[in-house]
C-alpha positions as CSV (number, residue, x, y, z in Angstrom):
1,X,-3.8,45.7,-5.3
2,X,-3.4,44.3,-2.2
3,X,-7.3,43.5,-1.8
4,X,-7.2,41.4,-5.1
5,X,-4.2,39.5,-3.6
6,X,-5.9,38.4,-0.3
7,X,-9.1,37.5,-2.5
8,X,-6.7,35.3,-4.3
9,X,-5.4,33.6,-1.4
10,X,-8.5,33.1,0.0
11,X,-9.6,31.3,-3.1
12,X,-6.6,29.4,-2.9
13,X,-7.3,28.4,0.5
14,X,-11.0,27.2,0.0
15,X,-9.9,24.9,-3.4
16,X,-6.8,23.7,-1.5
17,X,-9.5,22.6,1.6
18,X,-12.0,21.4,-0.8
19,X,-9.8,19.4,-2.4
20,X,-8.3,17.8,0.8
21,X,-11.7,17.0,1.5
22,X,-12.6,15.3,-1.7
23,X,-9.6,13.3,-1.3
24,X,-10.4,12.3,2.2
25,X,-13.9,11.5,0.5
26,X,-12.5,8.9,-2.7
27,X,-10.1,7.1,0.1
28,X,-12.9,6.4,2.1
29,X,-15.3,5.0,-0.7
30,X,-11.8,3.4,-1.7
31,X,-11.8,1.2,1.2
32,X,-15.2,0.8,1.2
33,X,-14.8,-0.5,-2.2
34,X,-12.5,-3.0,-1.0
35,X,-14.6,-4.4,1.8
36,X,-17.5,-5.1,-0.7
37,X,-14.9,-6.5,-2.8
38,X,-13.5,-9.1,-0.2
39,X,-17.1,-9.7,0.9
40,X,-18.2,-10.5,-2.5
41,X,-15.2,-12.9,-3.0
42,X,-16.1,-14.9,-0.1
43,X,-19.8,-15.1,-1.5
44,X,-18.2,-16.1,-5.4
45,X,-16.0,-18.5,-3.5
46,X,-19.5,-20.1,-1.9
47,X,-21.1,-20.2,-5.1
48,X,-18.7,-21.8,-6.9
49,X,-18.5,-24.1,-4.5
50,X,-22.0,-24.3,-4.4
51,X,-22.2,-25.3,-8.2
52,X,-19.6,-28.0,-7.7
53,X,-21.8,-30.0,-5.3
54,X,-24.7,-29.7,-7.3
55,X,-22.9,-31.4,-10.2
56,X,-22.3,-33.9,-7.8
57,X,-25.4,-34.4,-6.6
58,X,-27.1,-34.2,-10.8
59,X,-24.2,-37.1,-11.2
60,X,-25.8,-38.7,-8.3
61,X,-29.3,-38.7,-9.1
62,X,-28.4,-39.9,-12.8
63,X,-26.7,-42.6,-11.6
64,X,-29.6,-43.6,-9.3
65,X,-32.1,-43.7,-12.3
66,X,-30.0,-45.6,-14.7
67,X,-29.9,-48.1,-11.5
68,X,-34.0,-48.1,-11.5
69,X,-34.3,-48.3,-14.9
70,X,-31.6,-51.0,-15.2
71,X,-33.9,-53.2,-12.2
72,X,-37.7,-52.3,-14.2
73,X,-36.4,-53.8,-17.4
74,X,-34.7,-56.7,-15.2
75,X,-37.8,-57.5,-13.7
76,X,-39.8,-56.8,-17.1
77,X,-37.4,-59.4,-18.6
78,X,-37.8,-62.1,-15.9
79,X,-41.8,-61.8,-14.8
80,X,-42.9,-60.4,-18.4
81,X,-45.7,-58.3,-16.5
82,X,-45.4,-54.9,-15.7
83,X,-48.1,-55.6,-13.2
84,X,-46.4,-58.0,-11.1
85,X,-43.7,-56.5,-8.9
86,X,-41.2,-59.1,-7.6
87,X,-39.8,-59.6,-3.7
88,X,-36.5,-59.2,-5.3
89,X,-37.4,-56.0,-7.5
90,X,-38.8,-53.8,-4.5
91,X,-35.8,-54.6,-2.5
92,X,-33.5,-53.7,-5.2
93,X,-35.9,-50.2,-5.3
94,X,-35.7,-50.3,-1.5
95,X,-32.6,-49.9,-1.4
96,X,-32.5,-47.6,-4.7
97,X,-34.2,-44.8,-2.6
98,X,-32.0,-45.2,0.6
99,X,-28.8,-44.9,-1.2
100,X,-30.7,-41.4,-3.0
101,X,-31.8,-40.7,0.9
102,X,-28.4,-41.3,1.8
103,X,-26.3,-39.1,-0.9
104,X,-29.0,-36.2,-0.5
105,X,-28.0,-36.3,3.2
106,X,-24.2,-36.0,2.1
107,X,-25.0,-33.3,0.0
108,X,-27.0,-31.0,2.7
109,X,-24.1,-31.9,5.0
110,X,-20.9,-30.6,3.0
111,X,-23.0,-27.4,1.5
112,X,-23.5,-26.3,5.6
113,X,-20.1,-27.0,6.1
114,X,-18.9,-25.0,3.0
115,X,-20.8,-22.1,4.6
116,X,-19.9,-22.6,8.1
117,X,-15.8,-22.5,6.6
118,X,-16.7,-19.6,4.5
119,X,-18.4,-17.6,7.7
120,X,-15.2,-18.6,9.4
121,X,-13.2,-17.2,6.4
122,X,-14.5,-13.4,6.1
123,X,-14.4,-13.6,10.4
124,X,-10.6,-13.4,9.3
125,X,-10.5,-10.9,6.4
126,X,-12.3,-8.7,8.7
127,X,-9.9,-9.0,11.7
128,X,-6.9,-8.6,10.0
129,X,-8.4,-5.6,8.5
130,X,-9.5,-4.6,11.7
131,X,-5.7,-4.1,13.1
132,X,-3.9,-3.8,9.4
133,X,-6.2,-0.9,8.3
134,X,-3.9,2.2,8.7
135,X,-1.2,0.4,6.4
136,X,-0.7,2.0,3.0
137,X,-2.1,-0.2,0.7
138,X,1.8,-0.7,-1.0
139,X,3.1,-2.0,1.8
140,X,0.4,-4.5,3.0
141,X,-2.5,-6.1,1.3
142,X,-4.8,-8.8,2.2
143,X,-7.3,-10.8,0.1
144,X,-8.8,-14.2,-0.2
145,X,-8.4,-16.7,-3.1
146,X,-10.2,-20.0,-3.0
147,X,-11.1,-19.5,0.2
148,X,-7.9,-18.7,1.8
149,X,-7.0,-15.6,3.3
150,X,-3.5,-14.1,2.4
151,X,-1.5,-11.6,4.1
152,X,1.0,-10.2,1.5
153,X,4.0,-7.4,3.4
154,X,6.3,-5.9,0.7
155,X,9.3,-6.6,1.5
156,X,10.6,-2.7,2.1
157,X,8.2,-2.7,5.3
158,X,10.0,-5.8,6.5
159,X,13.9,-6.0,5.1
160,X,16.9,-3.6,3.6
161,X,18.1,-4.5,0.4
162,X,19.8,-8.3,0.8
163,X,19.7,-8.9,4.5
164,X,16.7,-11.3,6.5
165,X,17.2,-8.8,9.6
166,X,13.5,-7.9,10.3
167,X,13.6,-3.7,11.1
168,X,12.4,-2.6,14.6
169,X,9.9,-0.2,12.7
170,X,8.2,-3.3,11.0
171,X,8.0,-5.3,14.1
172,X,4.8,-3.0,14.8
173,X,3.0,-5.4,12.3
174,X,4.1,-8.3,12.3
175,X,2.6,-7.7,16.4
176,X,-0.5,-7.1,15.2
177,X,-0.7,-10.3,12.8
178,X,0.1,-12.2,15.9
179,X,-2.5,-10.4,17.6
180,X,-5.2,-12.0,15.2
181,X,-3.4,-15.5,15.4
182,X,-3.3,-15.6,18.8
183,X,-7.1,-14.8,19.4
184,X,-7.6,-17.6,16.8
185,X,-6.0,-20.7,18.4
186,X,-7.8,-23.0,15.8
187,X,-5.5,-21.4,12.5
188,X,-2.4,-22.6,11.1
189,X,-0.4,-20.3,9.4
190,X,2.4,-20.6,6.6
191,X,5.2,-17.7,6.0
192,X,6.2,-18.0,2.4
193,X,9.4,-15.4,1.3
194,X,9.2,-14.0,-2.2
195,X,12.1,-12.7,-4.0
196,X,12.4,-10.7,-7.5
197,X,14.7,-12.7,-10.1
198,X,17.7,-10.3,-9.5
199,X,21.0,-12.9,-9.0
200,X,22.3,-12.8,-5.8
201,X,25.4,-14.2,-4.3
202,X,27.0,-13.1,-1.4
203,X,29.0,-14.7,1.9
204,X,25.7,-15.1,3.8
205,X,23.1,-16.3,0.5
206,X,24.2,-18.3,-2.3
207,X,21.1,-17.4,-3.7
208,X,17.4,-16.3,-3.8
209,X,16.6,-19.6,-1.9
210,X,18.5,-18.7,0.4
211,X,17.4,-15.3,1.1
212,X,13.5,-16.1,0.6
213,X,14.1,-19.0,3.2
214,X,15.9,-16.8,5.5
215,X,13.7,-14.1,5.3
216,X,10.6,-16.2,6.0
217,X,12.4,-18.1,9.1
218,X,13.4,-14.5,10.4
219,X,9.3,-13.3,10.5
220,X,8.9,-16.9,12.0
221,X,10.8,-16.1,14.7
222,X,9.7,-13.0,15.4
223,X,6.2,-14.3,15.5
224,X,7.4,-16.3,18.0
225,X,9.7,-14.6,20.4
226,X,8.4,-11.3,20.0
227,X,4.0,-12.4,20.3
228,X,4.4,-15.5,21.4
229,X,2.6,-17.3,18.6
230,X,2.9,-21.0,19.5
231,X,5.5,-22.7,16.9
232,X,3.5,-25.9,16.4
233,X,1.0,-23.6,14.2
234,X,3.4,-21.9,11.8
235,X,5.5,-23.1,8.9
236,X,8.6,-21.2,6.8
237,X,9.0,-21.7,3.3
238,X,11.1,-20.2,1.0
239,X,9.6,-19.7,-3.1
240,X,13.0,-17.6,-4.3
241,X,11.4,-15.8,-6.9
242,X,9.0,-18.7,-9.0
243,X,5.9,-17.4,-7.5
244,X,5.8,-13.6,-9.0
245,X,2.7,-11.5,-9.2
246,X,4.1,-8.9,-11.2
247,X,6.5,-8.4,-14.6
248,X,10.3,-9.2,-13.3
249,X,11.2,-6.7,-16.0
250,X,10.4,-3.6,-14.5
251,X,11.4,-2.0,-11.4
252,X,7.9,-1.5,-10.2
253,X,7.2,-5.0,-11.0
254,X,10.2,-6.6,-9.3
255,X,8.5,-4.5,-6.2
256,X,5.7,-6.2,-6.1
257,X,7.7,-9.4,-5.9
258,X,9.5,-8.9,-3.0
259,X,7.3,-9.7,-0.1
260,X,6.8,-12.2,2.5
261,X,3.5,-13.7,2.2
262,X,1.7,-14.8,5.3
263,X,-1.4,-17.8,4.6
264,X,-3.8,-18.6,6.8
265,X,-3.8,-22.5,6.4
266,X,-7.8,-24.2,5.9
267,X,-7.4,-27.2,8.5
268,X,-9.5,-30.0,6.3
269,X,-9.4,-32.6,9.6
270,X,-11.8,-29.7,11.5
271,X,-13.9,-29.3,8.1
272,X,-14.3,-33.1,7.3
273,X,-14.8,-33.7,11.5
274,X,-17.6,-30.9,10.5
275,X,-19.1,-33.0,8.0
276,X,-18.9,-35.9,10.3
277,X,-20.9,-34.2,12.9
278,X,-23.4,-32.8,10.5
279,X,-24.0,-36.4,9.2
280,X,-24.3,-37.9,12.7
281,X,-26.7,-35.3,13.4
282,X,-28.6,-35.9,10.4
283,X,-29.0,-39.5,11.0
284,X,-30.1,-39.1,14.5
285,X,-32.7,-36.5,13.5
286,X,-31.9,-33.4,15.2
């Protein structure tokens, strides 16, 4: 009897391993998962972006050839011989082709920009990863839409119920965010609080304005006393609770909804000061 129950707890033991093991295993292709996810995001982002500039540049070149065709049957019109090219028709063709020379330049320009900002954006995804990774995904998530990079912290890492007081324990992240801020002086960033749709009204908030505000202005400050992030590069807004990304009607859902939402902002003066370069560049044939 007491053979057959060590055999049973030695079968015990071996599933119980083998399936701490396979977990281990599905949490890593989980993240993996991820990673290829935010990669391919970036690279849909491109794309799209991509297909908008060559709509621009079709519109361009059908635009150019209803201006040639518009100066052939001008000139057939006035001459009457196709043979006989006018002064005034080649340099209305002239400068035909160097206004298509000129908006194919544009074009080449702003797609290597696109790809320089979009190299710039996955640099980011991947450093916040870098120091964010041990967070449980429920807590703290980051991903990029339109080619911006979001950091969303629920707001049970950050707050107790109704109060803006950062906790001590969440202070640990919020050091780390600065961490990546700090080694990129070229980023803005915003601080958005989010709130569920649960009334509130108490001596300190009149409402979720005011606690979504006051939460954001508290990580603002932290940012700043705490890791030194310089003040001139961060903003705090309060959205109350008209930004959800989950159903306010469950519990789960109104979750979700509380977090403070931290946005790397795209500086368009440094991407159109790109596009500037490239064009100078361009023109002077390097």
């Amino acid at each position: 009897m007491k053979k057959i129950a060590l055999l049973a707890l030695t079968v015990l033991l071996a599933v119980s391993c083998a399936s701490k093991k396979d977990l281990e295993a599905a949490e890593a292709r989980a993240r993996l998962n991820q990673e290829l996810l935010d990669s391919a995001t970036v690279k849909l982002n491109a794309c799209l972006a991509d297909e908008k500039v060559s709509a621009a540049e079709l519109s361009a070149l059908r635009s150019q050839v209803a201006d040639l065709r518009a100066n052939n049957q001008s000139l057939i019109d006035n001459t009457g011989n196709l043979t006989t090219l006018s002064k005034k028709g080649a340099e209305n063709l002239e400068k035909s082709l160097e206004s298509l020379r000129e908006k194919d330049l544009q074009i080449r320009t702003l797609n290597e920009a696109i790809t320089r900002k979009d190299s710039v954006t996955l640099a980011l995804v991947q450093s916040f990863k870098g120091v964010l990774g041990n967070i449980d995904d429920e807590d703290i998530s980051i991903n990029v839409e339109k080619g911006v990079v979001f950091v969303s912290i629920s707001d049970k890492l950050l707050f107790a119920s109704g109060s803006a007081n950062v906790n001590n324990a969440a202070k640990n992240v919020l050091g780390k965010v600065a961490k990546v801020v700090n080694d990129k002086p070229d980023i803005e960033i915003m601080i958005e609080g989010h709130t569920d749709n649960q009334s509130i009204s108490t001596a300190k908030f009149e409402d979720n304005w005011s606690l979504s505000a006051a939460r954001a202005a508290s990580v603002t400050r932290i940012l700043q006393n705490d890791f030194n992030v310089a003040p001139e590069r961060m903003t705090a807004a309060g959205r109350s609770y008209y930004v959800p990304v989950a159903d306010n009607d469950t519990a789960s859902g109104r979750a979700k909804n509380r977090r403070t939402r931290i946005i790397v902002l795209p500086k368009l003066d440094q991407f159109f000061d790109i596009v500037e370069q490239g064009m100078e560049k361009a023109r002077a044939g390097e």
